[in-house]
N, C-alpha and C positions, 0 to 999 in steps of 0.2 A: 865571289862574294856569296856568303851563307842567306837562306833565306833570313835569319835571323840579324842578318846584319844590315840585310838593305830592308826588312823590316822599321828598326831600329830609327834608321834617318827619316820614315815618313812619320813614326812616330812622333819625334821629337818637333817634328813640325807642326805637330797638329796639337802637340801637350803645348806650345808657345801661343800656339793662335788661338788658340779655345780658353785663355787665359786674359783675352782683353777684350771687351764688346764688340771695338772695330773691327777686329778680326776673328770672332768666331764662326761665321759662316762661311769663311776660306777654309776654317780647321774643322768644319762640321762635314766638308766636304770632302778633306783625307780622311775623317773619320769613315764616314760612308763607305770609302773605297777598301777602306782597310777591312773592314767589319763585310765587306762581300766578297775579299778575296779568301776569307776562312770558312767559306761555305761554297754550297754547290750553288753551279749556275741553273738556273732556270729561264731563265732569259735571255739567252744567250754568251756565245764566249767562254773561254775557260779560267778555271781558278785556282789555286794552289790545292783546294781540299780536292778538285776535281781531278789533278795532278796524283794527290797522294792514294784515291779510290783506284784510280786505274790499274790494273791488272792484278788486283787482288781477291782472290775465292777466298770462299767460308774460311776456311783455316787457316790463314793468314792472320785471320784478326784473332785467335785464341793464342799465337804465341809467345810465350815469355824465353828469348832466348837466354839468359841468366839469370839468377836470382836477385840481381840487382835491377832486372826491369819492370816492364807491367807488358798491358798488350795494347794494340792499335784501339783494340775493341775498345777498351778501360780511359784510354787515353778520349777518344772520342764523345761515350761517353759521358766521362767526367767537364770536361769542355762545355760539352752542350747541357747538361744539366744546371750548370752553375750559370749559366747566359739563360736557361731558361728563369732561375730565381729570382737572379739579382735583378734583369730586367725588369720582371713582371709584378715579383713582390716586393720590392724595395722601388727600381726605379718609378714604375708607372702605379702602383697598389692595386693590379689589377689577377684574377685568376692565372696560375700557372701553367702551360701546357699541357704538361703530362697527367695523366687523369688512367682511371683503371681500364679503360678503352686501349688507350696508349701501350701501357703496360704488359695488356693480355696480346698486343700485337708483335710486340717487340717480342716478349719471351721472355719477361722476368718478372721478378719481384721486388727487386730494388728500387730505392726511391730516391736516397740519398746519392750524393755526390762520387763516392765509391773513397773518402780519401783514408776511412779504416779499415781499406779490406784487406784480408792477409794474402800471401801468392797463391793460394790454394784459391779463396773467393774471387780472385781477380780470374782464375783461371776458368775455373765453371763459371762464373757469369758472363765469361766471352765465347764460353762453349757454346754456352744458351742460346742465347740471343741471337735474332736475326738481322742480320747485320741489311739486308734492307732494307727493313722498317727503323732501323735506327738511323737510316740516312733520310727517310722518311720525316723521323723525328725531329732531325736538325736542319731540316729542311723548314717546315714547320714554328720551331722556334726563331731560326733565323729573318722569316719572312715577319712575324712578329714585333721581333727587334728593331727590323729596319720601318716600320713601320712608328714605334717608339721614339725610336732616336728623329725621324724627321719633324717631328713634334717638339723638341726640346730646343729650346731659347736661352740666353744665357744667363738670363736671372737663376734657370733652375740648375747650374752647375753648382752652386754652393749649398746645397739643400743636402738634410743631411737625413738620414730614416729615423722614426721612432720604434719604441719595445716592442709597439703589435706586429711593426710587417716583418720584424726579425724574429719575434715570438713564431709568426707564422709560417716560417719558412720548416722551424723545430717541428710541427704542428702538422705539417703534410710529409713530414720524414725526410726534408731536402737538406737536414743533416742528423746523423746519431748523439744519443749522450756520450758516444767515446770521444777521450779527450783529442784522438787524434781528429777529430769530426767535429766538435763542438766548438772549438776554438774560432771555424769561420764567422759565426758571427762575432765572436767581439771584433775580430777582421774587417769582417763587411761595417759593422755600427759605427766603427771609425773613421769611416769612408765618407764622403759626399757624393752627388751626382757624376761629378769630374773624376773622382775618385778611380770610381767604381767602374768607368769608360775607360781611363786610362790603364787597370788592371784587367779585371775577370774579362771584360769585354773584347779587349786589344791585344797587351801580353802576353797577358797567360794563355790566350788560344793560341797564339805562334810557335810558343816554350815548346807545346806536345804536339800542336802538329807538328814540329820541326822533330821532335822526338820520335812521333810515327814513320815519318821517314826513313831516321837514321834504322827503326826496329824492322821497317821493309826493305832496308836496304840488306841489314843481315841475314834476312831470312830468305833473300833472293840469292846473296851470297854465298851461301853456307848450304843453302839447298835443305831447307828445314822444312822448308812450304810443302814441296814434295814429298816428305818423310811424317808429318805430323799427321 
């Protein structure tokens, strides 16, 4: 069974439980599990993202083995930047992690989510970066999160964002005016609290962790690691 697939069934159990009063504290609690198995452990134990870190050096994470993919870097990333948004500025209305501190460590300039970069930008900005302060980063965001989410009740599942905390997201560059970038907010604005747990949060980080894999897998395969 695919990570993606046995994903899938805790999902589905936590989208039913988090759905009725009586049981959203049973579904707050796959949630938890879910939302720490996509990050690193710091507390002991190991995790899937802890799984996909292992035995990869710097250039690993800059490769795009066809033109049809991205890179570990990009993937990563993109993941953690949009868990840093949605959480902070939409779910809780609070300051977003990443700040020019953040930035000057990581090794970039990027601020946005990365989802209009061309293969070229995808490629230099995984050059850049150091790929230990981006684990840093989501290290960081993710402690965050899990701090958010143990705070939320289920009144606040049907709660939906207003213009400012999506205006504000445009506002700190956590997305561009390109359309292939803009379009996440009307995305997110659609969204509620539940929404927004049940995609950017849950999902969508399985979708490309499961994808950084498959791109570690080929790059282990193919012997690209040692050649790049």
């Amino acid at each position: 069974m695919s990570i993606v697939s046995e994903w899938n069934i805790d999902q589905k159990k936590m989208n039913e439980l988090i759905k009725k009063e009586s049981t959203f504290e049973a579904g707050k609690k796959i949630l938890t599990a879910l939302h720490t198995s996509v990050h690193f452990s710091i507390h002991g134990g190991l995790t899937i993202m802890d799984d996909l870190w292992a035995g990869l050096e710097k250039s690993a994470f800059s490769i795009m083995p066809t033109e049809k993919d991205v890179t570990i870097a990009w993937n990563i990333w993109h993941i953690t930047r949009i868990e840093d948004l949605t959480t902070n500025l939409l779910i809780s209305g609070r300051e977003q992690i990443l700040n020019d501190q953040w930035l000057k460590k990581i090794r970039t300039s990027v601020t946005d989510t990365g989802n209009a970069m061309t293969d070229d930008e995808i490629i230099s900005f995984s050059r850049e970066i150091d790929p230990c302060e981006l684990r840093n980063y989501r290290v960081a965001v993710g402690e965050r999160t899990k701090s958010i989410l143990s705070g939320l009740n289920f009144k606040d599942m049907g709660k939906k964002f207003d213009k400012k905390a999506l205006a504000e997201i445009l506002r700190v560059g956590g997305v561009t005016e390109h359309p292939d970038s803009i379009w996440l907010l009307d995305f997110w604005g659609n969204k509620s609290i539940s929404g927004i747990i049940k995609m950017p949060l849950t999902r969508h980080q399985i979708v490309h962790i499961n994808d950084s894999f498959r791109l570690k897998d080929t790059i282990f395969k193919r012997k690209i690691f040692y050649l790049s």
